[in-house]
C-alpha positions in Angstrom: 14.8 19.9 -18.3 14.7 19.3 -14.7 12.8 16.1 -12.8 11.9 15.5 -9.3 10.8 12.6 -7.6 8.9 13.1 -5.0 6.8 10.5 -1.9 3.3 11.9 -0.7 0.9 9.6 1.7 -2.9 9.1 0.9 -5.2 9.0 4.4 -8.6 8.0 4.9 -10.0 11.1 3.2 -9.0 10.4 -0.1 -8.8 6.6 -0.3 -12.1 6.1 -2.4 -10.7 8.5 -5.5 -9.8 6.7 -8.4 -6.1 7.0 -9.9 -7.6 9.1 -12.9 -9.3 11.5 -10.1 -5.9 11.9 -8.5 -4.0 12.7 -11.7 -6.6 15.4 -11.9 -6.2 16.5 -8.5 -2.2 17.2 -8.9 -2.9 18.5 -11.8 -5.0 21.2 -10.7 -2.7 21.9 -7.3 -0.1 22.3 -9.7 -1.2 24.8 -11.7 -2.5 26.9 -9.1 1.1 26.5 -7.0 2.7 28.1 -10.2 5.6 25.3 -9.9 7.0 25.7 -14.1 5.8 22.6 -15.0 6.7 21.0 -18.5 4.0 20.5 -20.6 3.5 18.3 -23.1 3.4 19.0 -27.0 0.0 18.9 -28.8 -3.8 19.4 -29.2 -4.4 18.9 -25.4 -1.1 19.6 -23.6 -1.3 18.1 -19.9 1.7 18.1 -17.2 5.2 15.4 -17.8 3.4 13.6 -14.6 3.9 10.0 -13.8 2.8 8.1 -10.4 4.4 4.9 -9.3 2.3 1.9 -9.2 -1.7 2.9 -9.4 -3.3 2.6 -5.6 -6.8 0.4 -5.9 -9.8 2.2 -4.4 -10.2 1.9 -1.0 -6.8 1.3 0.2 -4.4 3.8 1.8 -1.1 4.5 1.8 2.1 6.2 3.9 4.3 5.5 0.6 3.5 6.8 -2.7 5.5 8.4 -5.7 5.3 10.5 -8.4 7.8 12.0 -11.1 7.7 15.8 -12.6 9.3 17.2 -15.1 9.9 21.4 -14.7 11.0 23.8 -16.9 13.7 25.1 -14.6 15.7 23.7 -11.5 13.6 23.8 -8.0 14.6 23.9 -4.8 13.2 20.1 -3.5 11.7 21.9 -0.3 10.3 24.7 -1.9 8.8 22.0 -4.5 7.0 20.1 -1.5 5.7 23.3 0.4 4.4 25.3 -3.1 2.7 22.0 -3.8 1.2 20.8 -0.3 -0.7 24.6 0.1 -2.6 23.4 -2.8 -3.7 19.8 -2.3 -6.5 19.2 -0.5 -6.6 17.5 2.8 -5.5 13.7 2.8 -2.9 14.1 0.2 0.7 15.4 1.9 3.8 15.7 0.2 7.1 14.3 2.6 10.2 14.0 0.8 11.1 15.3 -2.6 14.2 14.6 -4.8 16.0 15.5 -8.4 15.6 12.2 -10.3 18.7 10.8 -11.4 17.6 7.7 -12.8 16.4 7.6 -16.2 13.5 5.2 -15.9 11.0 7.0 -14.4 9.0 5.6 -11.5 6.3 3.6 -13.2 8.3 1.5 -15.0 11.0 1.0 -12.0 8.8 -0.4 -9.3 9.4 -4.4 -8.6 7.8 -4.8 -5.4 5.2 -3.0 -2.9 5.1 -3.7 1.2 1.4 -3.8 2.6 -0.4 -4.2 6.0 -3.4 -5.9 5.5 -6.2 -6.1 8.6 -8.2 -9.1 8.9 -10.8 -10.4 11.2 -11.0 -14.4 11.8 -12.2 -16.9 14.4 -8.6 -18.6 14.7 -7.0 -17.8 17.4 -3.2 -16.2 16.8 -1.3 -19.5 17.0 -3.9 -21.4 14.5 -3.2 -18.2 12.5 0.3 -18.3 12.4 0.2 -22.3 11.5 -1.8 -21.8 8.4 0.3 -18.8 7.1 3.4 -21.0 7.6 1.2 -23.8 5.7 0.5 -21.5 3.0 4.1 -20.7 2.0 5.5 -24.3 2.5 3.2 -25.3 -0.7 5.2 -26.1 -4.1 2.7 -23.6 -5.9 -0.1 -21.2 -5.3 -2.3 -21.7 -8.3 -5.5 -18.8 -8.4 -7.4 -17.6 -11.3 -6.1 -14.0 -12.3 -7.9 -11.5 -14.9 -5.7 -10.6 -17.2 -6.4 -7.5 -20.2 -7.6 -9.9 -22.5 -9.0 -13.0 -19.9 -9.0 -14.9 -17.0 -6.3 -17.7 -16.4 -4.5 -19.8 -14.1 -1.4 -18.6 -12.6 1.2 -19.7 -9.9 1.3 -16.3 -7.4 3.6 -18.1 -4.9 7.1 -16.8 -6.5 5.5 -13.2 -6.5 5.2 -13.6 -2.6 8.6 -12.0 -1.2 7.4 -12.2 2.6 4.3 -12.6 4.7 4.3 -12.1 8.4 1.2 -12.2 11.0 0.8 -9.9 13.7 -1.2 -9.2 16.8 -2.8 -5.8 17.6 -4.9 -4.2 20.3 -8.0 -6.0 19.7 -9.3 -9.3 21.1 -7.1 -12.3 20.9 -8.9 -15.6 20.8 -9.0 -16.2 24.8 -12.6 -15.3 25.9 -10.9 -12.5 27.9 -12.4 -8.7 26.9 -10.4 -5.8 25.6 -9.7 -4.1 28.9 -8.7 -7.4 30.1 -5.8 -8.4 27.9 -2.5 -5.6 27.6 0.2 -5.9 25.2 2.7 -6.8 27.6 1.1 -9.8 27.8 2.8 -10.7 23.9 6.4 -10.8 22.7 7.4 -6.9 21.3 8.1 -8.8 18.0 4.4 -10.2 17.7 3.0 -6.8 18.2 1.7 -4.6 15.1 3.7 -1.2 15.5 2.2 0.6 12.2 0.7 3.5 13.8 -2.0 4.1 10.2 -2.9 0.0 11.7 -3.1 0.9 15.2 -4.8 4.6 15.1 -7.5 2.9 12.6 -8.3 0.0 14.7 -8.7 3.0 18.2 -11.0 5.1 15.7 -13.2 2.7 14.1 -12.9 -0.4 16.0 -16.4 -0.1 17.7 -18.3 1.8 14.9 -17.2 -0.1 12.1 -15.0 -3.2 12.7 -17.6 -4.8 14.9 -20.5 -4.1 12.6 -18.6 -5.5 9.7 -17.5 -9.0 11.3 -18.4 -10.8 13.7 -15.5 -12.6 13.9 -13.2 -11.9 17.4 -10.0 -11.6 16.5 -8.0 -8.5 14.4 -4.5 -9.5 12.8 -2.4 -7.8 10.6 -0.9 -9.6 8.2 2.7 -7.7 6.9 3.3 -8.6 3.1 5.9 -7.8 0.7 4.5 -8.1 -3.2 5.7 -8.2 -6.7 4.8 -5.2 -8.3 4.5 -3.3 -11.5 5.5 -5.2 -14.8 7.3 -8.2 -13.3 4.1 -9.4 -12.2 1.8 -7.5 -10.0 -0.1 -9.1 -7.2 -2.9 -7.3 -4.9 -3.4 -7.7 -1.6 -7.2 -9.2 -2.0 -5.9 -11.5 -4.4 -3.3 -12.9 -2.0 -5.9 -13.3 0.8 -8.7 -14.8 -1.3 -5.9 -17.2 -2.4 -5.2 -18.2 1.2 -8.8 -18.6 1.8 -9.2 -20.8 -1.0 -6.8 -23.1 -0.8 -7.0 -23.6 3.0 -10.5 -23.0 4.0 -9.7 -19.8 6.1 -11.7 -17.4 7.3 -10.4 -14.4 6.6 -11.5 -11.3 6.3 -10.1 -8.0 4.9 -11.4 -5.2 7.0 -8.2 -2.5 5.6 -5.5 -2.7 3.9 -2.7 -0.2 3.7 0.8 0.3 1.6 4.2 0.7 3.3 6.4 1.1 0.8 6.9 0.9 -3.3 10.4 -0.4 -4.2 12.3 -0.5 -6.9 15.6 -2.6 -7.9 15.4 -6.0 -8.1 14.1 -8.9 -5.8 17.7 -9.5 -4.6 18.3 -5.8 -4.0 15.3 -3.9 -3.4 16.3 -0.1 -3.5 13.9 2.7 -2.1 13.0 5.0 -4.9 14.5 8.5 -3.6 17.7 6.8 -3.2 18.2 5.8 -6.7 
């Protein structure tokens, strides 16, 4: 028995299927790239697949993983082209590696990186204040669902890092678009992510525009506990900040960076485990 880990991005095209739809979705590319998949024993026998921390609807994603076990050793390049002439457009394997760890990837992850777009009527420093605010308090206490309820827990030791950053849009100065450049800024105020930067030049005037009124775009750069430790979602972090606060913002996208795995002292990217 061989296993390969391998990282694939999700785009725009595919950001609205649900994690079962994209189990199906490998599934099918799999058997139609004739990769020798192991299969497991039983009445309804179904691929040794396992994805790293589930991807909510809506959001996309430049860092995603999955696990597969095959009958017979596979070249890791010939794994990732076989495979990406069979999935369908918005789903792209980049990177592909034997698994040498015995945990597999669902039960590994600790933490998850995310850029999260949001529209508000602060300007950038009165933005940067109240994140600063926001991670100075003791505790962050917001009501989380749970499988069996809804109860009060303290997210503020599951937040590794949040930064804010300024992108191509309006900043709070009555100035328009054309008006303001990005020299104007410090380089390392300025959002670089290029999924950020090319969503805001597609949609900014269809679709950001319609959706708030609010002038200014930020992007807020977040690093999260994941998986079993404690998982916290980007919408629940924001709503927190909004909460406590009396913010205004709000989440126009919100994409993952990166899924690590390790520890919070030592966080270790999974294909170099």
């Amino acid at each position: 028995m061989n296993c390969i880990r391998a990282k694939f991005i999700r785009g725009e095209e595919v950001k609205y299927i649900s994690h079962l739809d994209l189990m199906k979705v490998f599934e099918r590319a799999l058997r139609r790239s004739g990769i020798p998949v192991l299969y497991s024993k039983g009445f309804n026998p179904h691929p040794q697949l396992v994805f790293g921390l589930p991807l909510s609807v809506g959001v996309t994603s430049e860092a995603e993983y999955l696990d597969l076990e095959i009958e017979e050793p596979l070249n890791p390049q010939e794994f990732i082209d076989r495979l990406n002439s069979c999935l369908p457009e918005g789903i792209v394997l980049i990177d592909a590696k034997e698994r040498k760890t015995k945990e597999n990837i669902m039960a590994s992850v600790v933490a998850a990186s995310y850029k999260i777009l949001v529209a508000s009527e602060l300007n950038y420093q009165e933005a940067r204040d109240l994140i600063e605010k926001f991670m100075q308090l003791k505790e962050i206490v917001v009501k989380k669902q749970t499988k069996r309820k809804i109860k009060d827990v303290d997210i503020k030791p599951m937040i590794y890092d949040i930064d804010i950053k300024i992108t191509d849009t309006k900043i709070f100065t009555g100035r328009t678009d054309k008006e303001i450049k990005r020299e104007e800024y410090p380089d390392n105020l300025l959002c670089k992510n290029t999924w950020i930067l090319k969503y805001i030049e597609v949609n900014y005037e269809d679709y950001i525009n319609h959706k708030s009124s609010k002038n200014n775009i930020f992007c807020f750069s977040t690093l999260l506990s994941a998986g079993s430790p404690g998982n916290l979602k980007p919408v629940l972090l924001v709503e927190a900040l909004n909460e406590i606060l009396n913010s205004d913002f709000d989440i126009i996208k919100i994409h993952r960076t990166g899924l690590f795995t390790g520890s919070k002292g030592k966080l270790i990217n999974p294909l170099d485990e």
